[in-house]
C-alpha positions as CSV (number, residue, x, y, z in Angstrom):
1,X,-102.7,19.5,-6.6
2,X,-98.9,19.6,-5.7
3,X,-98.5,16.0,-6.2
4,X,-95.0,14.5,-6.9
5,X,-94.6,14.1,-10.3
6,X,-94.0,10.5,-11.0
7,X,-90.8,9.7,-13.1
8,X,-91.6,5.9,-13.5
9,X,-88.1,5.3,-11.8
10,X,-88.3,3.1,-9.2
11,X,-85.6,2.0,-6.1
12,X,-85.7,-2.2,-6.0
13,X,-85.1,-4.5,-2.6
14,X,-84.8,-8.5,-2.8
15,X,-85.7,-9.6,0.4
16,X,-85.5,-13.4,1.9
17,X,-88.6,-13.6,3.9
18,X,-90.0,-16.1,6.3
19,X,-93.8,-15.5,8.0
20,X,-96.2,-17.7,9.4
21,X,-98.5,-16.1,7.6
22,X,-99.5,-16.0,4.1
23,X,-96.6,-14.5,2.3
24,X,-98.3,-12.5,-0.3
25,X,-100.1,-10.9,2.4
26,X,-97.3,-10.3,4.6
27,X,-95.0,-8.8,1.3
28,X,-98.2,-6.4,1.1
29,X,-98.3,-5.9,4.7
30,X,-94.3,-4.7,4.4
31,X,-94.9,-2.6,1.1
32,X,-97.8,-0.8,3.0
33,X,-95.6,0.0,6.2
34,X,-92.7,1.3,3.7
35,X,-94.7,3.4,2.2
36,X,-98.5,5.2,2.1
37,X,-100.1,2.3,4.2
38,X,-100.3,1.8,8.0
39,X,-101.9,-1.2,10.1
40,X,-105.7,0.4,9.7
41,X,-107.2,2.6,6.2
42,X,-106.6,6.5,7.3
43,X,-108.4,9.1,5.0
44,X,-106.2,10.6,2.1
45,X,-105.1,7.0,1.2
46,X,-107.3,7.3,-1.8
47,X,-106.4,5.2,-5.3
48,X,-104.2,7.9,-6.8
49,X,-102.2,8.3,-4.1
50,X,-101.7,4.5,-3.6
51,X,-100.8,4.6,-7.4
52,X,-98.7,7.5,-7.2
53,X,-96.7,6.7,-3.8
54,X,-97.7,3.2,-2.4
55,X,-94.7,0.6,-2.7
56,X,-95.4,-2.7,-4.7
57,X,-94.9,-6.0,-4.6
58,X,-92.4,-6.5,-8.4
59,X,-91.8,-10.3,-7.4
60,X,-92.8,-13.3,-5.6
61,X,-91.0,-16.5,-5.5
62,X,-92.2,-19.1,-2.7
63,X,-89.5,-21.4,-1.1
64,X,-89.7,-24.0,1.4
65,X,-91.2,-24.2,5.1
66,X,-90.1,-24.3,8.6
67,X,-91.8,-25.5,11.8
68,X,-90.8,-23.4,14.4
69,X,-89.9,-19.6,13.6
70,X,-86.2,-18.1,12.9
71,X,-86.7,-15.3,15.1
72,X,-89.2,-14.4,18.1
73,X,-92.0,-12.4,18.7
74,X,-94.1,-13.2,15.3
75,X,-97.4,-13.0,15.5
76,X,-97.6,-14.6,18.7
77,X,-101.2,-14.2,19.6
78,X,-101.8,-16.8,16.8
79,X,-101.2,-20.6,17.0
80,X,-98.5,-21.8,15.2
81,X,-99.5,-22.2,12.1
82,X,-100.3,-26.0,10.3
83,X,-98.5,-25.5,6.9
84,X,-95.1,-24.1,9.0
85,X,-93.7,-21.0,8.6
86,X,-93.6,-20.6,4.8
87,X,-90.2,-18.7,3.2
88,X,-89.9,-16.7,-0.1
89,X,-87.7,-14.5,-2.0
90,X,-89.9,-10.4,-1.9
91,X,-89.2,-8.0,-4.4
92,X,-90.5,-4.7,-3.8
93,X,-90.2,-1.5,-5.2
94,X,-90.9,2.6,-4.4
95,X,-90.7,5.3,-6.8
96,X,-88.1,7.4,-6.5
97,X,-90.8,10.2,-6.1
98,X,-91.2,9.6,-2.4
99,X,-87.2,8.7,-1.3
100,X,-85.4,11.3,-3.2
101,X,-81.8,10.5,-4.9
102,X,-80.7,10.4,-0.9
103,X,-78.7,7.0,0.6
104,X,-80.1,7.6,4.2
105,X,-83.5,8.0,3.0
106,X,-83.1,4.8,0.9
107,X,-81.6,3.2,4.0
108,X,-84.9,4.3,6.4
109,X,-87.2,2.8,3.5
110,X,-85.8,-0.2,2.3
111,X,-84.3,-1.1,5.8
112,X,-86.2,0.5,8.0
113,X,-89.5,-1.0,9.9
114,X,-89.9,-4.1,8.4
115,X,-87.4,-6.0,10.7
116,X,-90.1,-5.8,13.4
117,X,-93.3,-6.6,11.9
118,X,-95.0,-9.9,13.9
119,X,-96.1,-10.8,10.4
120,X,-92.7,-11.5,9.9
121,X,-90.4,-14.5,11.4
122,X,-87.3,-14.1,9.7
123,X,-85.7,-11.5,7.3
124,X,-83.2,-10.5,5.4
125,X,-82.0,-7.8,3.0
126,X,-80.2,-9.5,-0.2
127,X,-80.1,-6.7,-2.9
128,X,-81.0,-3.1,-3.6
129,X,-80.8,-1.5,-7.2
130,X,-81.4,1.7,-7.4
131,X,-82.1,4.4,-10.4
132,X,-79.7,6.5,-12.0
133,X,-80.4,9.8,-10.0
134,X,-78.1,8.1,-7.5
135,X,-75.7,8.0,-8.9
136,X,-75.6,11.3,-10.3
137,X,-76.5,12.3,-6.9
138,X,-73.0,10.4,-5.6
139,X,-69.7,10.4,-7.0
140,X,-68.8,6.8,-6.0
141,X,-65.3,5.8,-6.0
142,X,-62.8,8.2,-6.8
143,X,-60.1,6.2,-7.1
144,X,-60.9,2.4,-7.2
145,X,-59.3,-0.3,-8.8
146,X,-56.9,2.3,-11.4
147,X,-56.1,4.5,-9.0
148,X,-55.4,2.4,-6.7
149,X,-53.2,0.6,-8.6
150,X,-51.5,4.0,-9.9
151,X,-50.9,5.2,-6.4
152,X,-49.5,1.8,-5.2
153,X,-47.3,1.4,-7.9
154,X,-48.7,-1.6,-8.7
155,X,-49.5,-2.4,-12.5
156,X,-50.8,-6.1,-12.3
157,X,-51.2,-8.8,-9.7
158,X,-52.8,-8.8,-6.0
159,X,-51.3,-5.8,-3.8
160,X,-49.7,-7.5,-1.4
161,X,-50.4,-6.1,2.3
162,X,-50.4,-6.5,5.9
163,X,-52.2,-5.1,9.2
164,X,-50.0,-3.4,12.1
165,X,-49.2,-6.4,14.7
166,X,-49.6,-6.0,17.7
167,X,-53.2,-4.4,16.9
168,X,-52.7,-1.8,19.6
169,X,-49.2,-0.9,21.9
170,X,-46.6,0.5,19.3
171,X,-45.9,3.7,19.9
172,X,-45.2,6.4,16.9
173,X,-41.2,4.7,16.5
174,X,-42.1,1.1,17.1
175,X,-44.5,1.6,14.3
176,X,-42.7,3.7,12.0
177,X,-39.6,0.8,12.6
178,X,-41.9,-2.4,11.2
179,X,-43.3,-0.1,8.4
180,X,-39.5,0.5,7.4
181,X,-38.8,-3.1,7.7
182,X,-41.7,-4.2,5.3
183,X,-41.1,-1.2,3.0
184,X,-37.4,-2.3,2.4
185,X,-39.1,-6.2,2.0
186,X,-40.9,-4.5,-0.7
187,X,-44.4,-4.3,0.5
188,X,-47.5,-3.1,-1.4
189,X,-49.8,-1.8,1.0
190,X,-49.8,-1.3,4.9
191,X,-52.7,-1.0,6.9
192,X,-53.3,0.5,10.6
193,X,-55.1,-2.1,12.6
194,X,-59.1,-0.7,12.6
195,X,-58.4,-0.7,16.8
196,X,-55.6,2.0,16.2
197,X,-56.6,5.2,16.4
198,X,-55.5,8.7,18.1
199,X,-55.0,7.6,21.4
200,X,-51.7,8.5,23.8
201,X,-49.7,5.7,23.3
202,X,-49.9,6.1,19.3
203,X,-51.1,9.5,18.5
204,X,-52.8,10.0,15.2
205,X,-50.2,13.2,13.8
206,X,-47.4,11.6,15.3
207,X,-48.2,8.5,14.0
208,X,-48.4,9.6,10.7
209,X,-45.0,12.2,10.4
210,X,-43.2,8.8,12.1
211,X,-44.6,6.5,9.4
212,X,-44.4,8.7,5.8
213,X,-40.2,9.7,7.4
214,X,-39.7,5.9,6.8
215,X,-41.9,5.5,3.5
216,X,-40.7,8.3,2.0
217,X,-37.0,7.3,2.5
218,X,-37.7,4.0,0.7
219,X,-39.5,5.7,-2.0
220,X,-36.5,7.8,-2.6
221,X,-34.5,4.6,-2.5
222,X,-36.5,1.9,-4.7
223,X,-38.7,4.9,-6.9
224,X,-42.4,3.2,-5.5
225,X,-44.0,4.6,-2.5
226,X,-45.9,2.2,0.0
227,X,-49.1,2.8,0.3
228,X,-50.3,2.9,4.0
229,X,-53.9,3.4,5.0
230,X,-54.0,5.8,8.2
231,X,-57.3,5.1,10.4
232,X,-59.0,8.4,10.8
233,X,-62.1,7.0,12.2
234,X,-63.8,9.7,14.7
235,X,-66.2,12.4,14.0
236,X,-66.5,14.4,11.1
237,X,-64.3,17.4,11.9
238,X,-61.4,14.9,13.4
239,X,-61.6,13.2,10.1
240,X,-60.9,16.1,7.9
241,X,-58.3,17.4,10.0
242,X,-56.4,13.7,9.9
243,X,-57.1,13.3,6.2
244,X,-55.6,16.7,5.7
245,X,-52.7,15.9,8.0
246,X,-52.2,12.3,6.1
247,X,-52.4,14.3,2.7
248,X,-49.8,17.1,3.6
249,X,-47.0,14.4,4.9
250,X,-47.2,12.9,1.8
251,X,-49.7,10.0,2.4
252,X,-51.3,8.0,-0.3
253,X,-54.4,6.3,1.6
254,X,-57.1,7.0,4.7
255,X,-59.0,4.5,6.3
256,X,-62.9,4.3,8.1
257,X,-64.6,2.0,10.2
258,X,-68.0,2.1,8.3
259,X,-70.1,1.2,11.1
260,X,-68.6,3.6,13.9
261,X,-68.2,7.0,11.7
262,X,-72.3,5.9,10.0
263,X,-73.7,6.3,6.2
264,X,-73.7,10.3,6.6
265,X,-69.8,10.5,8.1
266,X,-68.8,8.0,4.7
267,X,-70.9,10.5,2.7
268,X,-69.1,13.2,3.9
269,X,-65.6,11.8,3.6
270,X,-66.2,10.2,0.3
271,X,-66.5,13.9,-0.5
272,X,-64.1,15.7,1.4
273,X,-60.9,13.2,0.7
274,X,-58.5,13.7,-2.3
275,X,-57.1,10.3,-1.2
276,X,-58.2,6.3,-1.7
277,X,-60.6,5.5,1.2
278,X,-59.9,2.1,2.8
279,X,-63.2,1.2,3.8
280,X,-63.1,-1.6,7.0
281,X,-66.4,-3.7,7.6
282,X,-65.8,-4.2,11.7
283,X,-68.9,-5.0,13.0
284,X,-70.1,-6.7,10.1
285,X,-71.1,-9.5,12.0
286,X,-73.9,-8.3,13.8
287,X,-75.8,-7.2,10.6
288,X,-75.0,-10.3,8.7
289,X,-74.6,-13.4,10.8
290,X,-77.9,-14.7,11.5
291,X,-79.0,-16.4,8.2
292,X,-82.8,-15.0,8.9
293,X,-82.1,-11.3,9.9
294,X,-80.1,-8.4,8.3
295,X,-78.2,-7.8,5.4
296,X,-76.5,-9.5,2.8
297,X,-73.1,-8.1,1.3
298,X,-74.1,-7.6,-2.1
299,X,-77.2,-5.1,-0.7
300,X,-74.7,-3.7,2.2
301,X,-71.6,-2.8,0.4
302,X,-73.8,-0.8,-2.2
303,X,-74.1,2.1,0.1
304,X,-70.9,2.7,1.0
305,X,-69.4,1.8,-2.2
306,X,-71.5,5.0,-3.5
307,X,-70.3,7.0,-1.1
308,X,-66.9,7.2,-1.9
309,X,-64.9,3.7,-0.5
310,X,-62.5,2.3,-2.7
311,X,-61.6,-1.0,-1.2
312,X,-64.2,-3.0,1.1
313,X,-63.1,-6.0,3.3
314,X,-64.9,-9.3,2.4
315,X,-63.0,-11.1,5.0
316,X,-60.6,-14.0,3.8
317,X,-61.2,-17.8,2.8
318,X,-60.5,-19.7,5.3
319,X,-60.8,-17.4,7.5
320,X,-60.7,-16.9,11.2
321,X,-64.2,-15.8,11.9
322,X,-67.4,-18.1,10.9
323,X,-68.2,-16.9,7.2
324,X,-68.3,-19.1,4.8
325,X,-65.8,-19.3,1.2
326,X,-68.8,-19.0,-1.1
327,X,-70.1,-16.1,0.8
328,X,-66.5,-14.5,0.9
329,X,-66.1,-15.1,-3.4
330,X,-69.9,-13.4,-3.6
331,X,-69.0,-10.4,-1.7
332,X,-66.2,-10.3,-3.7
333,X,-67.1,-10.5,-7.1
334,X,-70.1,-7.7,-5.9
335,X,-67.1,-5.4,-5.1
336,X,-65.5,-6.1,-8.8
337,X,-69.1,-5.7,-10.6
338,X,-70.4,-2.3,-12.3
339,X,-73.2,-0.4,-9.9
340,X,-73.6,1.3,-12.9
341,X,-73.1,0.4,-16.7
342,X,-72.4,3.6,-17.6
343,X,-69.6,4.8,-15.4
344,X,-66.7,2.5,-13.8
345,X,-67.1,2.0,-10.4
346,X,-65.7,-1.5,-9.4
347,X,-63.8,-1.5,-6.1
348,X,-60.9,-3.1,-4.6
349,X,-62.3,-6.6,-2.6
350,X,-59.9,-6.7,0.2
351,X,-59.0,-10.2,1.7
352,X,-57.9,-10.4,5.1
353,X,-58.6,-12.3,8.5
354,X,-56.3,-15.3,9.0
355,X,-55.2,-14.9,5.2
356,X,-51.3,-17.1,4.7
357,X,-49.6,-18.7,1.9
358,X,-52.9,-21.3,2.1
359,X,-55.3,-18.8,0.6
360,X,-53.5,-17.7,-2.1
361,X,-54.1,-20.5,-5.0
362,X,-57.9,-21.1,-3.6
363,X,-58.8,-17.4,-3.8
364,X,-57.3,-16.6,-7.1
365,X,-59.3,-19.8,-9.0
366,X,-62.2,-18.6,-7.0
367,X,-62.2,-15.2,-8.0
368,X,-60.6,-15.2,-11.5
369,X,-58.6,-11.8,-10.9
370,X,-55.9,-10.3,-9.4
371,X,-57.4,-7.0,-9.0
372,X,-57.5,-7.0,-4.8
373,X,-55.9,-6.7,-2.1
374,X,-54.3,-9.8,-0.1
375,X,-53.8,-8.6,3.4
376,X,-51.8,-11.1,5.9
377,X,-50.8,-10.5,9.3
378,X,-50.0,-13.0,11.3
379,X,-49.3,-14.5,7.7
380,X,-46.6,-12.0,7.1
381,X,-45.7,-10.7,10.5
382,X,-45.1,-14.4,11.7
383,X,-43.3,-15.9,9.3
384,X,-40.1,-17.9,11.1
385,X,-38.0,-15.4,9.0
386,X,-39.4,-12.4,9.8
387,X,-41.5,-10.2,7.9
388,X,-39.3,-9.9,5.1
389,X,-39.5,-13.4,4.5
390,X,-43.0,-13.4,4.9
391,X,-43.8,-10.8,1.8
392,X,-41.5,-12.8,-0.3
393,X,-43.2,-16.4,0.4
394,X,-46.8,-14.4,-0.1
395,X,-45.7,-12.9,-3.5
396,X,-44.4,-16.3,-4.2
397,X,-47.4,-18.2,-3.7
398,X,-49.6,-15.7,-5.7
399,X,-46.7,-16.1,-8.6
400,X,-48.0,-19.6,-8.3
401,X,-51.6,-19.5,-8.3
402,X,-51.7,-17.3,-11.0
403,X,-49.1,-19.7,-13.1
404,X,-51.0,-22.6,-12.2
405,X,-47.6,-24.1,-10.2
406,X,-48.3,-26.3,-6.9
407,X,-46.7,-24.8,-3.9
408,X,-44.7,-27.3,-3.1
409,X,-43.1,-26.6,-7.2
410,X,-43.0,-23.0,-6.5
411,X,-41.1,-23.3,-3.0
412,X,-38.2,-25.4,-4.5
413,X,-37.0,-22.3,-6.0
414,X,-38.0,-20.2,-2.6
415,X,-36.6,-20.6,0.6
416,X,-38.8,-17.7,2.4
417,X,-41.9,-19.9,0.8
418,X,-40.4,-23.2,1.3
419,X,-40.2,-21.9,5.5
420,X,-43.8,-20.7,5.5
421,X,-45.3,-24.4,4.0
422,X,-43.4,-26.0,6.9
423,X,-45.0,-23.2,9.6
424,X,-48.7,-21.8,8.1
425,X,-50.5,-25.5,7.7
């Protein structure tokens, strides 16, 4: 009959639902819209195919009620209904048969329709597990947490980095003369600011040859190269051509904005790039902030940890914007965990966003690890001492989380981290 042939493997989505409705038939009415069903029986929707195509429900687990709905427009040509609107964690599931090994396709069928249903009131994507054909389909991280580590020079402990400050207004020199600065304070890692990116005050090549002069001169000096992640955010063809550019002036990372260059553009570049891909989560908010619509991290970061990043921001503890620690140490640890058991494909979490000599002791007992990257700023850049003094009181205080000392211990023998307790409170 040409039908697929069914493999038994099966694509997974945990979903926090809220409906006014009943939930089972609401998780029915989402399976049928993700899959063979629409709102009204069509002909060729017989048994078979429904057993050979149709989405099902693998789990559900009823949770508490609200009174008035977490988002608009559900069902509202019905009352409100008496026992609230009722909440539950959703498994579903699709074969494989019907999505392909293919991240967009997973994306349009786990993510896709559901957010609008009026059966639904609230929504959100927690977690997608998906069969092995993905990931012999995608390579995943080339580099991760070894290579990483290799390229960096950095054997053990946090890599200790920083963002561009100003975000935006260096030119080429003005850059290229605060890299040498924090190269010769004996930075790990360096990243543009995601808002730099190839335009005429800081031109991308220019950029680039006026940075690596400086890098490479330390190298030659101290025998480590700084890593620096170049943002090469733009469309496809500008991306290879700035990766190619970072690669022949000696560079030993590339940076995207996942939600400007899209799921097919990280494909691509995961690729394409014989470089660590520093993978920046700008615009993360707008996915994740409502607690009834969206995604969650753990669900999010899967797809473009597949296609190719090797560190993912997780934001900072702390922090500057409104996530919260626990959510911060989840995304984390998700970074650090196997996708798969059989390859590994752990990634570098990247902390950032506010991050000082504060964070330091709070994120390491969280964690457990040192395998990340500790990006400060204003928490380097600002120090009273200059940046120099601020990489030395950061390496300091993670010398004394990881020891177990109290700051305060630790600074006695550290004037650069005896200066930042008095100014980061």
């Amino acid at each position: 009959m040409g039908a697929a042939v069914d493999t038994g493997e099966r694509v997974e989505a945990d979903y926090w639902l809220e409906t006014p409705g009943d939930p089972r038939r609401t998780a029915e009415a989402m399976a049928g819209e993700q899959s063979s069903g629409t709102f009204i029986a069509v002909p060729g929707e017989t048994p078979e195919l429904t057993a050979r195509a149709a989405a099902r429900i693998e789990r559900l687990e009823l949770l508490d009620a609200a009174e008035c709905p977490a988002l608009p427009g559900a069902r509202p040509d019905m009352p409100t209904p008496q026992e609230g609107y009722r909440r539950a964690h959703v498994t579903l599931s699709w074969p494989i048969g019907t999505i392909g090994a293919s991240l967009p396709n997973l994306v349009a069928t786990v993510a896709g329709n559901l957010f609008e249903l009026r059966q639904v009131s609230g929504l959100k994507l927690m977690d997608i597990r998906m069969p092995r054909a993905f990931a012999q389909a995608y390579a995943g991280p080339r580099f991760g947490i070894a290579g990483t580590r290799r390229l960096a020079g950095v054997a053990s402990g946090p890599l200790i980095g920083t963002i561009i400050k100003p975000s935006v207004g260096f030119g080429p020199q003005e850059t290229a003369a605060l890299v040498d600065t924090l190269c010769r304070a004996g930075i790990d890692f360096i990243k543009d600011d995601e808002l730099q990116s190839d335009g005429a005050l800081c031109p991308f090549e220019a950029r680039v040859d006026a940075v690596m002069r400086v890098v490479e001169a330390q190298a030659d000096r101290s025998g480590r190269k700084t890593m620096v992640a170049f943002n090469l955010t733009g469309d496809l063809d500008q991306m290879k051509r700035r990766h190619d550019h970072v690669l022949k002036a000696g560079g030993t990372c590339v940076m995207a904005s996942l939600n400007s260059v899209g799921l097919v553009g990280m494909i691509e570049l995961g690729r394409f790039s014989q470089l660590p891909i520093h993978a920046h989560r700008n615009g993360w908010g707008y996915l994740s902030r409502s607690l009834a619509l969206g995604w969650d991290y753990t669900a999010w970061h899967k797809l473009w940890r597949l296609a190719g990043a090797d560190h993912m921001h997780v934001n900072g503890l702390a922090n500057k914007f409104s996530e919260p620690d626990d959510s911060i140490i989840a995304s984390a640890k998700a970074c650090l965990a196997p996708l798969f058991p059989h390859r590994a494909d752990a990634i570098m979490p990247v902390f950032s966003s506010g991050q000082t000599i504060r964070q330091a002791e709070g994120t390491f007992r969280a964690l457990g690890t040192t395998d990340l990257i500790f990006a400060a700023g204003g928490g380097i850049l600002a120090h009273p001492d200059g940046p120099a003094a601020g990489v030395t009181a950061l390496r300091d205080a993670w010398a004394a989380a990881v020891e177990g000392i109290p700051l305060a211990d630790k600074a006695l023998a550290s004037p650069a981290l005896a200066a930042a307790l008095g100014h980061y409170a």
